[in-house]
C-alpha positions in Angstrom: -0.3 -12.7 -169.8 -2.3 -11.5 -172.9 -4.3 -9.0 -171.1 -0.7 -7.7 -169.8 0.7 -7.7 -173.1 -2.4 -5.8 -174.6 -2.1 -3.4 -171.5 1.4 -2.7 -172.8 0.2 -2.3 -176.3 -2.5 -0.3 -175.7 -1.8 1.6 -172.5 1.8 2.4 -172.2 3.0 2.4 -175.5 2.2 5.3 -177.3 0.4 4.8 -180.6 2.8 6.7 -182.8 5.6 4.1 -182.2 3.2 1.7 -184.4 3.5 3.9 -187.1 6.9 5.3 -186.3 8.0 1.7 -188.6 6.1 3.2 -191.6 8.1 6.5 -191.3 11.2 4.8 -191.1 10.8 2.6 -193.9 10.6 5.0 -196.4 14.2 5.8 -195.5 15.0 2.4 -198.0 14.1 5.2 -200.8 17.2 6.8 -200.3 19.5 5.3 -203.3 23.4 4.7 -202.1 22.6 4.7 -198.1 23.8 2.6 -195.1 20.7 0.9 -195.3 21.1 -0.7 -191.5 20.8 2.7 -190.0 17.0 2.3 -190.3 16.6 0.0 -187.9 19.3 1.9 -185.1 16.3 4.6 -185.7 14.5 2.2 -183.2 16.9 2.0 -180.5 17.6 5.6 -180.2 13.7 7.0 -180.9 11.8 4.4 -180.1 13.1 2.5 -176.7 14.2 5.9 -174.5 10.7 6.9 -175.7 8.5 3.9 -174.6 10.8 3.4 -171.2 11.3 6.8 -170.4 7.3 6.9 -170.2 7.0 3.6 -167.8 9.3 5.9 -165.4 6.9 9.3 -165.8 3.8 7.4 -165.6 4.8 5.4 -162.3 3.6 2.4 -164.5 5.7 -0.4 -162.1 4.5 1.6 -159.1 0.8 0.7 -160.2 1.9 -2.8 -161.5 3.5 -3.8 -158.5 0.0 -3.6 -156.4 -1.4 -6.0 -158.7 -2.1 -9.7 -158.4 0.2 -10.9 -161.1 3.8 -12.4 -160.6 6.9 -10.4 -161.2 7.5 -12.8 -163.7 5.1 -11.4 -166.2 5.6 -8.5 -165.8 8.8 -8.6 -167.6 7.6 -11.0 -169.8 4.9 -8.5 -171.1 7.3 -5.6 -171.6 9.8 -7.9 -173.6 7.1 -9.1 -175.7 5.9 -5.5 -176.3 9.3 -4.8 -177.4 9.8 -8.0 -179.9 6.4 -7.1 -181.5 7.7 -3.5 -182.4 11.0 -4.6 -183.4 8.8 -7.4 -185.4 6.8 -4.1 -187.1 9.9 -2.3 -187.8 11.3 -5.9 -189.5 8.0 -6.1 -191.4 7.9 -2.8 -192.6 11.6 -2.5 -193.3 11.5 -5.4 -195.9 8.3 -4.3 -197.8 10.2 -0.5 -198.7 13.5 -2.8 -199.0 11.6 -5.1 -201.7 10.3 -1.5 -203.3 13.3 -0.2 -203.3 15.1 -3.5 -205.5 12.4 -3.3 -207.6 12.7 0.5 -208.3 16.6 0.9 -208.0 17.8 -2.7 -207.8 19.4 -4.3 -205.4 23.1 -3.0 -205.6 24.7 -0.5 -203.3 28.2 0.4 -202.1 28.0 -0.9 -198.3 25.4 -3.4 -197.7 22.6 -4.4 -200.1 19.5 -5.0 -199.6 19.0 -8.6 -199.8 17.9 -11.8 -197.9 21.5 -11.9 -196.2 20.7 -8.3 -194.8 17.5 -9.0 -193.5 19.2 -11.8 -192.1 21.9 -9.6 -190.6 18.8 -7.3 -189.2 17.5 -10.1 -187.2 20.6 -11.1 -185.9 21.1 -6.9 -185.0 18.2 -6.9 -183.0 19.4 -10.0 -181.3 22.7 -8.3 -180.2 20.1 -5.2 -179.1 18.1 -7.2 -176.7 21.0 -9.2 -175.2 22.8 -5.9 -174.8 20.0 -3.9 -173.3 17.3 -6.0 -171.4 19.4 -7.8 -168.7 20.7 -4.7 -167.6 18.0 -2.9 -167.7 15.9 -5.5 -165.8 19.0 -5.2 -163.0 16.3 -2.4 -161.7 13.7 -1.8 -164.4 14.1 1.9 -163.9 17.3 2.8 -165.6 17.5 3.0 -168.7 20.5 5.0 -169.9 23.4 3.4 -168.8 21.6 0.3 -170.6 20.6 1.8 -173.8 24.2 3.3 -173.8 25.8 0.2 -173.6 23.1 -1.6 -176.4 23.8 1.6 -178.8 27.8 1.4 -178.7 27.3 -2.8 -178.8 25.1 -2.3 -182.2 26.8 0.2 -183.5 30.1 -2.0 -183.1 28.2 -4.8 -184.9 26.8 -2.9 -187.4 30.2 -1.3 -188.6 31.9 -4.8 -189.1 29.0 -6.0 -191.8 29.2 -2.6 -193.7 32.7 -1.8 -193.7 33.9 -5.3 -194.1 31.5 -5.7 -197.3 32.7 -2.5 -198.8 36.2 -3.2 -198.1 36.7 -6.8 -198.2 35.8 -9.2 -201.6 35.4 -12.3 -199.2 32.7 -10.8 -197.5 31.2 -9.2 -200.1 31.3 -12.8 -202.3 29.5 -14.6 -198.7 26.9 -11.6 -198.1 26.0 -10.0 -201.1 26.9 -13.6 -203.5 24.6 -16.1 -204.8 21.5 -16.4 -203.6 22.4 -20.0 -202.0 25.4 -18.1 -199.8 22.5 -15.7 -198.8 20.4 -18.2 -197.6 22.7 -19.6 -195.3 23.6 -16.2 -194.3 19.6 -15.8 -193.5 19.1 -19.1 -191.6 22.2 -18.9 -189.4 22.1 -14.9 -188.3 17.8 -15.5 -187.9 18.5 -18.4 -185.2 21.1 -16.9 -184.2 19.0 -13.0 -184.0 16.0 -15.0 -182.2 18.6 -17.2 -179.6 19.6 -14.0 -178.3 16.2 -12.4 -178.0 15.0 -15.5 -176.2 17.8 -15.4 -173.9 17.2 -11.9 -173.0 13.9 -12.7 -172.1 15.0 -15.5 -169.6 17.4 -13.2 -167.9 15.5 -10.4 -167.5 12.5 -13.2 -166.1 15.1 -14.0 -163.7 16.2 -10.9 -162.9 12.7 -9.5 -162.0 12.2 -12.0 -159.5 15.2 -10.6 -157.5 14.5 -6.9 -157.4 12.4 -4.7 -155.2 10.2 -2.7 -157.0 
């Protein structure tokens, strides 16, 4: 499983996705934004990129003559994907740190705080559950999946920033003490890395009963 993983890593993803996250950090320098658009930046650059490439490089044609279970080979592509969303998370809360420190933490939708971070986790959560079982369905086609993930996020997304720009209650849970934040960052975390881990199990499953 590791060597799959690093074939992932270092074969079939292209190096400028790892610093792609770096790029798209410094997008937290822009005062008065919708701060959560940084990470939809991934899902619409990064994952047609990566999976349009397995499909021009015939990469399950060449994996499917090997001795390794179907099994793992989903298993490495999922984890290839968690460890870029993990670098995109990384990166996104060292220029989110910079920018509290340079223009504080206040902003009219979201703010970046440990309750967005939080939030973050949870987004990629609703990502994976929305796009990797249906794409594992045939691990070809990607479009109609990443369609379906994009409108799914984008539908999340819009409820935390409208509903703390427009509404007190959320604003006082999200963006309130730093206690309410905590508990904001525990519960959307778990519930961010649930979903991931159940999108892994399904598209397992669903590997198994396709003919590549």
């Amino acid at each position: 499983m590791r060597n799959l993983v690093y074939k992932e890593l270092g074969l079939s993803i292209n190096k400028f996705f790892y610093i792609l996250p770096i790029i798209l950090g410094a997008l937290f320098f822009i005062p008065g934004w919708i701060f959560l658009l940084v990470f939809y930046y991934f899902f619409w650059i990064t994952v047609p990129q990566v999976y349009g490439s397995y499909l021009a490089q015939g990469d399950y044609n060449f994996m499917s003559v090997l001795p390794i279970k179907r099994k793992d080979i989903a298993t490495s592509k999922v984890y290839a994907i968690f460890i870029l969303e993990g670098l995109h998370m990384l990166f996104g809360v060292i220029f989110g740190l910079i920018h509290v420190w340079i223009f504080g933490s206040w902003n009219f939708f979201f703010d970046i705080n440990l309750a967005f971070f939080g939030v973050g986790f949870l987004l990629f959560g609703v990502f994976n559950i929305s796009f990797l079982p249906q794409y594992f369905k045939t691990s070809h086609f990607f479009g109609k999946p990443l369609i379906f993930a994009s409108i799914t996020t984008l539908i999340f997304g819009f409820v935390f920033e409208f509903g703390v720009a427009k509404y007190q209650f959320m604003r006082n849970v999200f963006e309130g003490s730093i206690r309410s934040q905590s508990i904001v960052f525990v519960i959307t975390t778990i519930l961010g890395i649930g979903l991931s881990i159940l999108a892994l199990k399904i598209s397992q499953r669903r590997m198994m009963e396709i003919d590549l």
